[in-house]
C-alpha positions as CSV (number, residue, x, y, z in Angstrom):
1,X,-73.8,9.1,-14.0
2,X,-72.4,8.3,-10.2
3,X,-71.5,4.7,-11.9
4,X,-68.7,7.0,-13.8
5,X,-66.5,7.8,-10.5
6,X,-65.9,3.8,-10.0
7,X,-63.4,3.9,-13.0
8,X,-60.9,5.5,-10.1
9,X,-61.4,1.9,-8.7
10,X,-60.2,0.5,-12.0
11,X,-56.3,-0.4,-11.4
12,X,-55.4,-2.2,-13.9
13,X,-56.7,0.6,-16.2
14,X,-55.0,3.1,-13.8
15,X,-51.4,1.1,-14.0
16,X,-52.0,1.4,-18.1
17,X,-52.3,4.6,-18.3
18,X,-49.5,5.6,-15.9
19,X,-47.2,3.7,-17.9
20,X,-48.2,5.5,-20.7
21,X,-48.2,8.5,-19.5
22,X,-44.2,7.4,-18.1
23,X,-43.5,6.5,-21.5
24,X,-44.6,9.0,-23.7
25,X,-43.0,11.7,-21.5
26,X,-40.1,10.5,-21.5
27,X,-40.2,10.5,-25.3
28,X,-41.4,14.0,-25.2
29,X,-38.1,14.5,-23.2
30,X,-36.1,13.0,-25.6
31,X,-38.2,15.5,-28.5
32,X,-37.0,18.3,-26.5
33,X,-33.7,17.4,-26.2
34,X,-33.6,16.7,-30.2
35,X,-35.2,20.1,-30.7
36,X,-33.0,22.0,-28.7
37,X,-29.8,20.4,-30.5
38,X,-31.9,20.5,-34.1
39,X,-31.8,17.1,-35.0
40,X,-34.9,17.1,-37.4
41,X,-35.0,13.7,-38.1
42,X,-34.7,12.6,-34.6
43,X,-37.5,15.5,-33.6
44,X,-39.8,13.5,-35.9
45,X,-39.0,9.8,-34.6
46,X,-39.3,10.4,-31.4
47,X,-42.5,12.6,-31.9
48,X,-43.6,10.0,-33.6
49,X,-43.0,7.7,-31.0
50,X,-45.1,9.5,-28.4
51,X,-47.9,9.9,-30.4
52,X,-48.4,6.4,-30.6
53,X,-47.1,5.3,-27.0
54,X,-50.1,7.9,-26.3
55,X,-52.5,6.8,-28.1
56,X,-52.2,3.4,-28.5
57,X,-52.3,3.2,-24.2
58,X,-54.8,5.6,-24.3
59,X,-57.0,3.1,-26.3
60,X,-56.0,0.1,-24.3
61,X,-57.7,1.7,-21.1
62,X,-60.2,3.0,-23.0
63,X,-61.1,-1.0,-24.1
64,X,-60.2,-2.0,-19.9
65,X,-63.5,0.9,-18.7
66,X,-65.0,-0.3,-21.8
67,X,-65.7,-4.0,-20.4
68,X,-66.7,-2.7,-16.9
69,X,-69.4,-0.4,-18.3
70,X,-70.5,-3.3,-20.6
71,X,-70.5,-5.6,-17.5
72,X,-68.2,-7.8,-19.0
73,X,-65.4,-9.6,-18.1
74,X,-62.0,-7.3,-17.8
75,X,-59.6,-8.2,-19.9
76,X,-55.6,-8.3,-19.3
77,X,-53.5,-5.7,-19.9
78,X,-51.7,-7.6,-22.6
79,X,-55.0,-8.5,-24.3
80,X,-55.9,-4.7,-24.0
81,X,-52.6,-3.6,-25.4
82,X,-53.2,-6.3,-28.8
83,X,-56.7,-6.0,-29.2
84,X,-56.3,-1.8,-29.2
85,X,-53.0,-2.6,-31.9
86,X,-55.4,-4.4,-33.7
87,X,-58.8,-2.2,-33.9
88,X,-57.2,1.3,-33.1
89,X,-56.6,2.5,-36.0
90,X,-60.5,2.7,-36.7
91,X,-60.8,6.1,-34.3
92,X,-57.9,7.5,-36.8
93,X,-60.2,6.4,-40.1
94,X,-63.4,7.9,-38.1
95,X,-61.7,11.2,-37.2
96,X,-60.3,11.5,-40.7
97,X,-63.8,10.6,-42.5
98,X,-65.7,13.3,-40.2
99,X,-62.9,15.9,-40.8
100,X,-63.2,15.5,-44.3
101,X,-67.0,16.0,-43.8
102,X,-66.7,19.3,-42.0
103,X,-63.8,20.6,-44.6
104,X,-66.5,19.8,-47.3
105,X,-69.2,21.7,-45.1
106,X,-67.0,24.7,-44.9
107,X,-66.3,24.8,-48.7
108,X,-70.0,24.5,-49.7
109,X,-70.6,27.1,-47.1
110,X,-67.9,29.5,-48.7
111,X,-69.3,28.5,-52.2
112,X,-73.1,29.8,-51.1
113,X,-71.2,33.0,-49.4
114,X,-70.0,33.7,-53.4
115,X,-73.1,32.6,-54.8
116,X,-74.1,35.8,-52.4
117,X,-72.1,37.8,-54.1
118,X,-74.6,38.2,-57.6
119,X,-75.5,41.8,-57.6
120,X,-79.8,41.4,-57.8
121,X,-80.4,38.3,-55.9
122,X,-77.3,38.7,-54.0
123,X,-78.6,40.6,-51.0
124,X,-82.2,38.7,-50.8
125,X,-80.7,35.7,-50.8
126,X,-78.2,36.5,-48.2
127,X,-80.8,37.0,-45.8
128,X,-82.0,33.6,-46.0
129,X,-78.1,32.2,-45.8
130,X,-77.5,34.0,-42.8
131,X,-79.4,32.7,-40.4
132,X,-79.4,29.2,-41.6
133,X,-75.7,28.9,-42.1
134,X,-75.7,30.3,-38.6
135,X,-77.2,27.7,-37.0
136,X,-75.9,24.9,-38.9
137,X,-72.0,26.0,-38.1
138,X,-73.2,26.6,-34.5
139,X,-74.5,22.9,-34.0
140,X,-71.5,21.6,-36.1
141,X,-69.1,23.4,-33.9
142,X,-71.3,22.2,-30.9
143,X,-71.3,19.1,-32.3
144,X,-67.4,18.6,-32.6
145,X,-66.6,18.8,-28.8
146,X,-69.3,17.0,-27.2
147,X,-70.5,14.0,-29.7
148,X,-67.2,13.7,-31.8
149,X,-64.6,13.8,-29.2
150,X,-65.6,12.2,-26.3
151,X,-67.9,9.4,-28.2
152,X,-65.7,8.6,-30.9
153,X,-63.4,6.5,-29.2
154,X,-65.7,4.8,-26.8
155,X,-67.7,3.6,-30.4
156,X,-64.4,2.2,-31.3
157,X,-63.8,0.5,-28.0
158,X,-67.7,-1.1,-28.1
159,X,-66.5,-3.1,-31.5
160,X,-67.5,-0.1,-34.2
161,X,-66.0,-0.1,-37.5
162,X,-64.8,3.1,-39.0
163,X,-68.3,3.9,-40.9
164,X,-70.3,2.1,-38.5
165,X,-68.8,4.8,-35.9
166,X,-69.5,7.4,-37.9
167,X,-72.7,6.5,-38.5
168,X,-73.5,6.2,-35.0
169,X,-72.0,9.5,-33.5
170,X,-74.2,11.3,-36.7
171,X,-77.3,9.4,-35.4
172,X,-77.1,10.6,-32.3
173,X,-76.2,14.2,-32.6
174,X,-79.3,14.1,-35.0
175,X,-81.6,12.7,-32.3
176,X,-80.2,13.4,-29.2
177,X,-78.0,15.8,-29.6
178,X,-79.3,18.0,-26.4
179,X,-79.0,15.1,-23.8
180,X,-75.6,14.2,-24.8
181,X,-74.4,17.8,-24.4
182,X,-76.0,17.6,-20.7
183,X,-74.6,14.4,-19.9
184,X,-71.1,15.3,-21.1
185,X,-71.4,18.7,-19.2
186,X,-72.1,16.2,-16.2
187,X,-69.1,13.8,-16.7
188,X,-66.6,16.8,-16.7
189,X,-68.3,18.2,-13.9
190,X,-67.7,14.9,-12.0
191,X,-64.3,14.9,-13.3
192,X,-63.3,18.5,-12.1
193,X,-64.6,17.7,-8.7
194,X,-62.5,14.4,-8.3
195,X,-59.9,16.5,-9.6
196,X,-60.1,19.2,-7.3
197,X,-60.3,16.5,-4.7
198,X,-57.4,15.1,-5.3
199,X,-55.7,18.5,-5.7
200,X,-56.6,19.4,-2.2
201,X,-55.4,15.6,-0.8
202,X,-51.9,16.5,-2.6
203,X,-51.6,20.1,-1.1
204,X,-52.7,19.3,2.7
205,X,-50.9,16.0,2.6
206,X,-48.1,17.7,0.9
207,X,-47.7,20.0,3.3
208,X,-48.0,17.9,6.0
209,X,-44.9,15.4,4.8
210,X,-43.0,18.6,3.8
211,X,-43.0,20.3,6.8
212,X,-42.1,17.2,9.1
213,X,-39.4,16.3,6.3
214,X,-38.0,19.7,6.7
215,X,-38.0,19.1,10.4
216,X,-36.7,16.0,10.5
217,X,-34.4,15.8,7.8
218,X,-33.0,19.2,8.4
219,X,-32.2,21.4,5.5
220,X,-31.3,18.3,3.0
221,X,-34.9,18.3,2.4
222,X,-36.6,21.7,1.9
223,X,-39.8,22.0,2.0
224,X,-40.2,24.2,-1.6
225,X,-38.6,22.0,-4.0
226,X,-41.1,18.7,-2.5
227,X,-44.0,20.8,-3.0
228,X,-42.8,21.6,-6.1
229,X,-42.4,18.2,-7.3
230,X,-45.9,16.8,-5.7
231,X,-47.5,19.9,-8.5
232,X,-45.7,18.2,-11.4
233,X,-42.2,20.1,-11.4
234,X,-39.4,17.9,-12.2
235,X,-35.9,17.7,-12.2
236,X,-35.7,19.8,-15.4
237,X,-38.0,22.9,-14.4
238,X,-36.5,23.2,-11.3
239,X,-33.0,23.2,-12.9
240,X,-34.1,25.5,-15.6
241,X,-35.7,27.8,-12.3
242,X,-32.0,28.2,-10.4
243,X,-33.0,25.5,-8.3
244,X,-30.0,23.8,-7.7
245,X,-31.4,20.3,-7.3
246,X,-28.8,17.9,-6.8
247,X,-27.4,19.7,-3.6
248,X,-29.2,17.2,-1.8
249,X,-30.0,13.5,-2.9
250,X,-32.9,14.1,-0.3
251,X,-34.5,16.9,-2.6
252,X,-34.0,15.1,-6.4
253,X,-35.3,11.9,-4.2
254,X,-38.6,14.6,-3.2
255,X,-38.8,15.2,-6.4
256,X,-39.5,12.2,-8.1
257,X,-41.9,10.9,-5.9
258,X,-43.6,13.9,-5.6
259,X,-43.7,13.5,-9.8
260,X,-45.3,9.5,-9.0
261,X,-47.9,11.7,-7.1
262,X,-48.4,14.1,-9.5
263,X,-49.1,11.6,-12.6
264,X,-51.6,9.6,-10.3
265,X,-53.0,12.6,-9.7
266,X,-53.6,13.7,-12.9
267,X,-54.5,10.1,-14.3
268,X,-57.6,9.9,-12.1
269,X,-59.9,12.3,-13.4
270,X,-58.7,11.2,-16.5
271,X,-60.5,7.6,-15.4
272,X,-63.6,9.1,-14.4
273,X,-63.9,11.1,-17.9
274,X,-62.9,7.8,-19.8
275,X,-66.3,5.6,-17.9
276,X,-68.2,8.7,-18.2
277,X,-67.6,8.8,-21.7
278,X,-68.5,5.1,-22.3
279,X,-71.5,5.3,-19.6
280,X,-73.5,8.2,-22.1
281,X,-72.3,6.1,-25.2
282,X,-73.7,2.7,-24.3
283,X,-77.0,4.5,-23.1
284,X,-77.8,6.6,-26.7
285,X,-76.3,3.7,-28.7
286,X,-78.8,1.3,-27.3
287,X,-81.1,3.3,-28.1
288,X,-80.5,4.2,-31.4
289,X,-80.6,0.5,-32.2
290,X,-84.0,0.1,-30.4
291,X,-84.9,3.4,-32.9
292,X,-83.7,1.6,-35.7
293,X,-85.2,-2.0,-35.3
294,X,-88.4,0.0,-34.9
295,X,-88.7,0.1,-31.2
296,X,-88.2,3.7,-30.0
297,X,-88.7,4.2,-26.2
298,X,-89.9,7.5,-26.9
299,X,-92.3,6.9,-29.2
300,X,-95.9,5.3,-28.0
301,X,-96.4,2.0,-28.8
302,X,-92.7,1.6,-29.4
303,X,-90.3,-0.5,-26.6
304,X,-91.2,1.7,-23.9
305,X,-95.5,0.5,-24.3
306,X,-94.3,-3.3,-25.6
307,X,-92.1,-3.5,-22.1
308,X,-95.3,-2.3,-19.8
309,X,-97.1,-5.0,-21.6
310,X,-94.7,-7.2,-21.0
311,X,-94.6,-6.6,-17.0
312,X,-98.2,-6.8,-17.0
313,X,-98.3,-10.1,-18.6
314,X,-95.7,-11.0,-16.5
315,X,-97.5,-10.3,-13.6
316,X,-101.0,-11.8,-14.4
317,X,-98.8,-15.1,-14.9
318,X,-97.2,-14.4,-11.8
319,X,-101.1,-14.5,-9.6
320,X,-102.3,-17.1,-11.6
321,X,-102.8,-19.9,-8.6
322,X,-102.1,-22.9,-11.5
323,X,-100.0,-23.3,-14.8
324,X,-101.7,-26.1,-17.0
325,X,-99.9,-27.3,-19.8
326,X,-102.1,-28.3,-22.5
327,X,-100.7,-30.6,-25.7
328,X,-101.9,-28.9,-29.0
329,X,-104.2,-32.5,-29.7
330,X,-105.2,-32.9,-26.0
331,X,-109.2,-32.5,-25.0
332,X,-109.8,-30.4,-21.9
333,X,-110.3,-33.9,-19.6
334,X,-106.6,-35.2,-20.9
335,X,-105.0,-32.1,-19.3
336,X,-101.9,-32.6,-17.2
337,X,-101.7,-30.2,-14.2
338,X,-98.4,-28.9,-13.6
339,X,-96.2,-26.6,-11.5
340,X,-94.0,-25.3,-13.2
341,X,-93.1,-25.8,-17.3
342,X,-89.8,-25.8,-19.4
343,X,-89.1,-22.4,-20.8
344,X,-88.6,-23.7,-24.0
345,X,-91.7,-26.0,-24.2
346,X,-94.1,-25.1,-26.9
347,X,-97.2,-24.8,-24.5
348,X,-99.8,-23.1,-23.8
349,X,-101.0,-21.4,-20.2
350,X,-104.6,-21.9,-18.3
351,X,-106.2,-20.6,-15.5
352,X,-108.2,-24.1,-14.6
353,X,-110.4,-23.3,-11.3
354,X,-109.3,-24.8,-8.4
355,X,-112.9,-26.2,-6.9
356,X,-112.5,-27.9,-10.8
357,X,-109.0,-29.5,-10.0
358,X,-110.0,-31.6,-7.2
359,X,-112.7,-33.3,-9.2
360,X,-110.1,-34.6,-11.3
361,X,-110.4,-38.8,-11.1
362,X,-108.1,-41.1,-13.3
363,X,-108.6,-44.5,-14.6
364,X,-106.4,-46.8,-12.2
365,X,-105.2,-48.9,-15.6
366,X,-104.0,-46.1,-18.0
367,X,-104.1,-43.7,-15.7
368,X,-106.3,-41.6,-18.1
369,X,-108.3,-38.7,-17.4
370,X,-112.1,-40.0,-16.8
371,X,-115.4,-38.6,-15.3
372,X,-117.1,-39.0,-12.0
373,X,-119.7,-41.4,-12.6
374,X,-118.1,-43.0,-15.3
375,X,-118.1,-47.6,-15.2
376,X,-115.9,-47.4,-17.7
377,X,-112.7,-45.7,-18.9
378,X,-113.2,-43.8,-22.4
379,X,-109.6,-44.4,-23.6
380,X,-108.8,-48.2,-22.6
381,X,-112.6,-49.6,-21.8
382,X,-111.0,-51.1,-18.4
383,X,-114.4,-51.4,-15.9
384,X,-114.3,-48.5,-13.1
385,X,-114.3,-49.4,-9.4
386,X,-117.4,-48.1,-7.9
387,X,-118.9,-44.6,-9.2
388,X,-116.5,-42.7,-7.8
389,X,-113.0,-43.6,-9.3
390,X,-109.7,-42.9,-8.2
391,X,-108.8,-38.8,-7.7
392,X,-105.8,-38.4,-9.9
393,X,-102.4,-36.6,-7.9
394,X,-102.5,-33.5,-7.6
């Protein structure tokens, strides 16, 4: 879960979402304006507009984290922005098709309520829908905030369709719902705490810059109105307040850059959350995959008892003193002593005792495999030097 706080590290992420967080509030500017002088259609072009700037940046850093918690490659910011124009629109489809599933949910639930309503049955039956319907809207609602919002979009960003991400964000609220809610609980707990760190590097350094501006610049720079804009007031609130802003180009110039350090601010938590997010997706998705090719870590016997059979395999090969490779047709005195073996060779491993290595002896004219003792050489009938013929290499 620690691996979550390195998305603060991530800037090409970080520069996406500032711009989109420049863009669409300026565009929410814009909305205000149009409201305030009721111009409906332009209210609902430049809402419009912000919802997408929003979402549509939104999903291009999601796809940037995405490839670091995959350990892949990061992509540009320009193949971000196309590939999240081009599969985006599947987290609308997903939200949509599980919406739809919980305004069905609540209708049957309303149409069992009536059914509860019969004057015999009614009450009896009631007591049984109670308690059930209890539970089930409690998990649905539990559901909704911790599996549905934050994992929907990270499915997306992993290369789910639209019913492929459903599927998966239903499989594992089925299976796992309980650790999902605990690691979620965790990543916004991590969040908070970079955000409270960066809330307390803002206000001391704030304070610090504001108070030697103030000194140095004299009254063209108060003090207020920089702290104010380092907490996200800008040029319009303060305006709106009786500050009168443009007094001094020093304070409008305070701020705007204390808005740049409030938007950095914000975005970094907002980093953390998004790898977080991603971090408890990859982990539940793998393993509903390893469930449904029949290979549950948590059952026995299923990946978790196949992969301590593989390390133990692994390392009996690794003490094994000598690897023989053995052709399928070969007889046990034709056997070629080797080192080391392809990966992909279709062989077979042997333990051959070492005291029955160095008696190994070769026929000096085919080089053949022969006995001690032997005159003559089994495979090409070439006469042996001596009783003792030549040790093969080892």
């Amino acid at each position: 879960m620690l691996a979550c706080v390195d998305g603060v590290r991530h800037l090409p992420a970080l520069a996406v979402l500032l711009g989109t967080f420049a863009a669409a509030g300026l565009l929410l500017a814009m909305l205000a304006q149009a409201v305030a002088r009721g111009q409906g259609a332009t209210m609902v072009l430049y809402g419009v507009l912000a919802f997408l700037v929003a979402f549509y940046g939104g999903n291009a850093a999601g796809l940037m984290v995405m490839d670091d918690a995959r350990g892949q490659p990061r992509r540009g910011i320009v193949d971000a922005l196309a590939t999240a124009l081009r599969t985006a629109h599947r987290l609308l489809g997903a939200l949509l098709l599980i919406a739809i599933a919980y305004a069905a949910g609540a209708l049957l639930l309303a149409l069992v309520l009536v059914v509860c309503k019969a004057p015999v049955l009614g009450p009896a039956a009631y007591t049984v829908v109670l308690p059930v319907a209890v539970v089930i809207a409690g998990l649905a609602l539990l559901v909704l905030p911790t599996v549905v919002v934050p994992l929907a979009a990270p499915a997306v960003w992993e290369g789910a369709d639209t019913l492929q991400c459903v599927s998966r964000l239903f499989a594992i609220a089925r299976r796992r719902l309980l650790e999902v809610v605990l690691l979620m609980l965790v990543v916004g707990l991590l969040a908070s705490v970079v955000g409270a760190l960066v809330m307390f590097v803002v206000a001391v350094g704030g304070q610090v810059v504001a108070r030697l501006s103030a000194w140095i610049l004299g009254p063209q720079a108060p003090a207020q109105q920089l702290m104010a804009g380092l907490f996200g007031f800008g040029l319009r609130s303060l305006t709106g307040a009786g500050v009168n802003v443009g007094a001094s180009a020093y304070a409008a110039a305070g701020v705007i850059g204390g808005g740049v350090v409030a938007v950095v601010g914000s975005v970094l938590p907002g980093l953390v959350y998004l790898r977080g997010a991603c971090e408890v997706y990859l982990a539940h998705a793998d393993a509903e995959d390893e469930a449904a090719s029949g290979h549950d870590p948590a059952r026995p016997g299923g990946a978790a008892a196949g992969t301590k059979a593989a390390g133990a395999a692994a390392g009996a090969a690794r003490s094994r003193g000598i690897l023989a490779t053995v052709a399928p047709e070969a007889s046990a005195l034709e056997t070629t002593i080797t080192m080391a073996r392809s990966p992909l060779a279709s062989t077979t491993e042997v333990d051959v005792p070492l005291d029955l290595v160095a008696t190994v002896a070769c026929c000096p004219a085919c080089q053949h495999a022969v006995q001690p003792g032997d005159h003559y050489c089994g495979t090409c009938g070439a006469p042996l030097d001596g009783d003792r013929p030549e040790a093969a290499p080892r």
